[in-house]
C-alpha positions as CSV (number, residue, x, y, z in Angstrom):
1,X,-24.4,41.5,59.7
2,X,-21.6,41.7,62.4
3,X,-18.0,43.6,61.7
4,X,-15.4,41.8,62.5
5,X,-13.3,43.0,65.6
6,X,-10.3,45.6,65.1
7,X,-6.6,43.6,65.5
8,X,-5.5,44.4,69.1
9,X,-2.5,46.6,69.1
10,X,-0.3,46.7,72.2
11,X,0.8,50.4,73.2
12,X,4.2,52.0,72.2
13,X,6.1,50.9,75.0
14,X,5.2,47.9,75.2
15,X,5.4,47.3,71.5
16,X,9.3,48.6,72.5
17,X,9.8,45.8,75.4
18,X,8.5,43.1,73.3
19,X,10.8,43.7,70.0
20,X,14.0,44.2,72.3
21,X,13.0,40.7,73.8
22,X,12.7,39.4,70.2
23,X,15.7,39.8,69.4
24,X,18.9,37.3,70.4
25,X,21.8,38.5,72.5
26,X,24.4,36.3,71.9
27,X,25.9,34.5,68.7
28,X,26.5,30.8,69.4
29,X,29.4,29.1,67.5
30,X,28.7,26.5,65.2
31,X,28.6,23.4,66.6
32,X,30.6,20.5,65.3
33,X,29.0,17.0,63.7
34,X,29.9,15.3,67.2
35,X,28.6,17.6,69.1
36,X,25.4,17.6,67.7
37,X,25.2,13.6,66.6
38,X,26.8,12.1,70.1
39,X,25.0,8.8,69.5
40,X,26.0,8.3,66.2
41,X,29.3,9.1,66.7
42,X,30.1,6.8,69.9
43,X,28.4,4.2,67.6
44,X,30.6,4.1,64.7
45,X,33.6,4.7,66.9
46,X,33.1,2.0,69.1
47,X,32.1,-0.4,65.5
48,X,34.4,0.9,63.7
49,X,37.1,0.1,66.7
50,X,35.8,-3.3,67.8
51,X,35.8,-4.3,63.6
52,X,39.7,-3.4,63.6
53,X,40.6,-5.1,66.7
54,X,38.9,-8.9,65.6
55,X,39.3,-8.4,62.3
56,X,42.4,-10.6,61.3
57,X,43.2,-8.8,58.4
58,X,42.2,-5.5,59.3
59,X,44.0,-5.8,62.7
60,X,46.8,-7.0,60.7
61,X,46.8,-4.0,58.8
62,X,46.4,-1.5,61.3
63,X,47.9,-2.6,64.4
64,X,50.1,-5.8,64.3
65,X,54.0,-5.1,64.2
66,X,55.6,-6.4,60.7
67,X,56.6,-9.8,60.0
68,X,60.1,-10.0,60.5
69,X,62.2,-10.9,57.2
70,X,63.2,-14.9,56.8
71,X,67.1,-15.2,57.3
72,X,70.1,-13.2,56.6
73,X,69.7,-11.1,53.1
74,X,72.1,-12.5,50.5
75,X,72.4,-10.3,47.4
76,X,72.0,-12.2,43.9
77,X,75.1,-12.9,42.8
78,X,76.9,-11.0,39.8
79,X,77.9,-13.3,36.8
């Protein structure tokens, strides 16, 4: 029957260099949704734009400058 082999353990100093390198340097900030979904975002912007600006009533909404009022205002008259 064979033993099985002993688990290789790397000297001291080396064990040393290799947990240093382990470990990370530099905290990165947190990245916001757009930065991390680009696609996603340039494709609901650009939708989301393009369904405002052919939209009758949604262009109407948003964009379009207010009907101006019919005529001179006359108030009701007071009996």
């Amino acid at each position: 029957m064979t033993t099985p082999a002993p688990s290789y353990k790397p000297p001291k100093e080396l064990q040393e260099l290799l947990d240093k390198k382990r470990k990370r340097t530099a905290v990165l900030p947190k990245r916001s949704w757009i930065q991390r979904n680009p696609r996603l975002f340039q494709i609901t912007f650009i939708t989301t734009s393009l369904l405002v600006f052919f939209s009758k009533p949604l262009y109407d909404a948003f964009i379009a400058d207010p009907l101006p009022l019919k005529g001179p205002i006359v108030p009701p008259h007071k009996r």
